[in-house]
C-alpha positions in Angstrom: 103.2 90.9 111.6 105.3 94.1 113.4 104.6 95.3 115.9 102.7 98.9 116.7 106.5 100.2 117.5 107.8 99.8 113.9 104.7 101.4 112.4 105.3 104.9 115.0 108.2 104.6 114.6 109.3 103.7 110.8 105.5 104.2 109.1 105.2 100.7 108.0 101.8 99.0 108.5 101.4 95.8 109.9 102.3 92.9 107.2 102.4 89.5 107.0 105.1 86.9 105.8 105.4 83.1 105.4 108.0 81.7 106.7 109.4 77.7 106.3 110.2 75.7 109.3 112.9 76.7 111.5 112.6 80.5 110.3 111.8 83.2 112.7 111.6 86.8 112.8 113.5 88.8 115.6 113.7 92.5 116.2 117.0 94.1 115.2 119.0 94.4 118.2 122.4 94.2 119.4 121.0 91.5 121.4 119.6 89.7 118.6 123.0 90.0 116.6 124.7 88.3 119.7 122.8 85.7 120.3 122.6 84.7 116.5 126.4 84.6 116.3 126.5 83.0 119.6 124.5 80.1 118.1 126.0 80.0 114.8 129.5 79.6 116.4 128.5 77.0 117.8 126.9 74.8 115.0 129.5 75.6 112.4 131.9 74.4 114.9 129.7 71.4 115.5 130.4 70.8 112.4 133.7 70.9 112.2 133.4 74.0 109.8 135.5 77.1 111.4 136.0 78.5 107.6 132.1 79.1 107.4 131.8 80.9 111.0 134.8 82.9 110.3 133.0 84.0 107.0 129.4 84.2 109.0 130.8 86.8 111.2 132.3 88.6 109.1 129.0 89.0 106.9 127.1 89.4 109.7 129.9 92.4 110.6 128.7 94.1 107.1 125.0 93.7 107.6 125.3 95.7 111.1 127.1 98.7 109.1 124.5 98.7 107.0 121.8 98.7 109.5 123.4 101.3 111.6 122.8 103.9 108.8 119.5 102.5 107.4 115.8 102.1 108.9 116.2 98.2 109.2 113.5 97.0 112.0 113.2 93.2 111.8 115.9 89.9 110.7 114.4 87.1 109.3 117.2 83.8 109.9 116.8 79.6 110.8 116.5 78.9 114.5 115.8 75.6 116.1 117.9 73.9 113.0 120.6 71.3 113.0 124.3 72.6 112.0 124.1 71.1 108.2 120.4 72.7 107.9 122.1 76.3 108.5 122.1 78.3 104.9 124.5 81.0 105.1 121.5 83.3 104.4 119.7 85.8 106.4 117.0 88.9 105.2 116.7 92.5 106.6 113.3 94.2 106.4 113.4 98.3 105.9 111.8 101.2 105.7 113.0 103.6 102.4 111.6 106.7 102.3 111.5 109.4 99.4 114.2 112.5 100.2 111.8 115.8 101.2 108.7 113.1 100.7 109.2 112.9 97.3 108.0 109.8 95.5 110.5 106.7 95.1 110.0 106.3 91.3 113.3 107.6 90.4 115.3 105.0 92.6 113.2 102.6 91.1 113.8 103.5 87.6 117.3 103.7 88.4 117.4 100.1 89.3 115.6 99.0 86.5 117.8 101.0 83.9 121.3 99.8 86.1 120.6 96.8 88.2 118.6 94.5 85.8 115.1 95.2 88.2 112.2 93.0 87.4 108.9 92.4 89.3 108.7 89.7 91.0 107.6 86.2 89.5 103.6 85.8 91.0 104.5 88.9 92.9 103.7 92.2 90.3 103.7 94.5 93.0 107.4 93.7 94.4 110.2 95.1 92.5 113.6 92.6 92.8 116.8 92.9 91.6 120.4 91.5 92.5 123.8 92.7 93.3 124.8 95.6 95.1 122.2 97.7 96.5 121.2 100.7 94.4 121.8 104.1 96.5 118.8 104.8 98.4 117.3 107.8 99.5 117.8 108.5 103.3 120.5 106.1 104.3 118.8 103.0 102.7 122.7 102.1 101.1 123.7 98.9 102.4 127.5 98.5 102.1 128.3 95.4 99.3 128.6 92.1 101.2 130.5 89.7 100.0 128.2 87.5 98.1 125.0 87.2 96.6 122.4 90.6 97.5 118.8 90.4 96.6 116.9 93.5 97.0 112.7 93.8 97.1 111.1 96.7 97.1 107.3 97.1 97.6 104.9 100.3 98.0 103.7 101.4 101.2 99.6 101.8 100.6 98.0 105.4 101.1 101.9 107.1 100.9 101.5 107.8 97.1 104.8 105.5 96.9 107.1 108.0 98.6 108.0 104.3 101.0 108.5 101.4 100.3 109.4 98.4 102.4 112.6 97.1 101.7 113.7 93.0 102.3 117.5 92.8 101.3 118.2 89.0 101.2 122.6 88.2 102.2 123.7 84.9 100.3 127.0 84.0 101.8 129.2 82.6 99.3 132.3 81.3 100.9 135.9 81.7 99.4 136.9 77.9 99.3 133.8 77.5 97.3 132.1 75.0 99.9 128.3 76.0 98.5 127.5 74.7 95.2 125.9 76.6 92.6 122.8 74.9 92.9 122.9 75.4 96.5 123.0 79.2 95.9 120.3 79.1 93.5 118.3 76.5 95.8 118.6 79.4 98.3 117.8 82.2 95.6 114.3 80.8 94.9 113.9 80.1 98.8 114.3 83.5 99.3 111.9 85.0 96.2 108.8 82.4 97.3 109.6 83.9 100.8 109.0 87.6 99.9 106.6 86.5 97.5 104.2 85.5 100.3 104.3 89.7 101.9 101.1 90.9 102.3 99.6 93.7 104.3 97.2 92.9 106.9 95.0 95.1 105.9 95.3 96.0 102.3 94.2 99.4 101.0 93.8 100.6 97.2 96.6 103.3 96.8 94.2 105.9 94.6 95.3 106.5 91.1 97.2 109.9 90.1 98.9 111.0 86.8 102.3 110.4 87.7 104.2 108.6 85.0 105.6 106.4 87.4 102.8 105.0 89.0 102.2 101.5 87.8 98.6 99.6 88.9 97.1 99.7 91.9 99.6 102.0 93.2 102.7 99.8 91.7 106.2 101.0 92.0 107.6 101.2 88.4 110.0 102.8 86.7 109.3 106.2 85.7 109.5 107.2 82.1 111.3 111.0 82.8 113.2 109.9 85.7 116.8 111.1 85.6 
């Protein structure tokens, strides 16, 4: 659940997440970036693996760009694991908002006709797709990390979808090949049952309107004349 700071300041209610053992959420800080690299340094050099914390850092380097130009508020990454329980993974949450308060129907649409969009598996009201983030409006652009980028975008109730929050998932996928594929697609379906579980605290009917893009109950779908 955030806290009453993110919803002054970045207009997302609170919400609620399920997280497996040995996840935790943590504000995003400079602090919070130190300390996580601090104590991944340390495991992967527990275990004898000064490849993957090279690689860590340097993904970790790309998600800060990213954050420095977009409305990310929270991380989501393992504490309190052993070093070969660390996945190379970590998820930003964000808040996207539509340019002059327009509605976000035509980014959506956009990543449904160019980035193979889909809703979500047992999620309808979460929009997913992979690979390099679509442009978003207002700074939402996170810079392409190398690897494997998962994008979910849901409405924020009572804003007639003009924001969304935004969970970008970072899948590391190291150069000398170390992860198997079934690793990365272990981690894949880790991180949809993750986002899967996002619900607001309070949930509110977003009221019907005649907008072509409006899917049910307030659903962010592609628009039909969106250019």
């Amino acid at each position: 659940m955030n806290d009453l700071r993110v919803e002054l300041q970045y207009g997302i209610p609170p919400f609620r997440m399920a997280l497996p053992p040995g996840w935790r959420r943590r504000a995003a800080s400079s602090e919070t970036e130190k300390a996580d690299l601090a104590r991944a340094s340390q495991l992967f050099r527990q275990a004898g693996r000064p490849d993957l914390e090279a690689q860590y850092r340097a993904m970790m380097a790309r998600v800060r760009q990213g954050m420095a130009r977009s409305k990310v508020f929270a991380l989501y990454r393992q504490e309190e694991v052993e070093a070969d329980e660390l996945l190379p993974m970590s998820i930003t949450a964000s808040a996207v908002e539509g340019e002059d308060g327009a509605n976000l129907d035509g980014w959506i649409s956009d990543a449904f006709r160019t980035r193979g969009a889909d809703f979500l598996e047992d999620a309808k009201h979460i929009v997913r797709w992979e690979g390099e983030a679509a442009r978003a409006p207002r700074g939402a652009d996170i810079d392409k990390i190398p690897g494997r980028t998962i994008m979910y975008a849901l409405p924020v109730p009572e804003t007639n979808r003009t924001r969304a929050l935004v969970f970008t998932t970072t899948i590391l996928t190291p150069d000398s090949a170390a992860i198997s594929d079934d690793a990365i697609r272990g981690m894949t379906v880790l991180s949809d049952l993750m986002i899967s579980t996002v619900a607001w605290e309070q949930a509110v009917a977003e009221p019907a309107t005649p907008d072509a893009g409006a899917g049910p109950d307030g659903e962010l779908s592609p628009s039909t004349d969106a250019r």
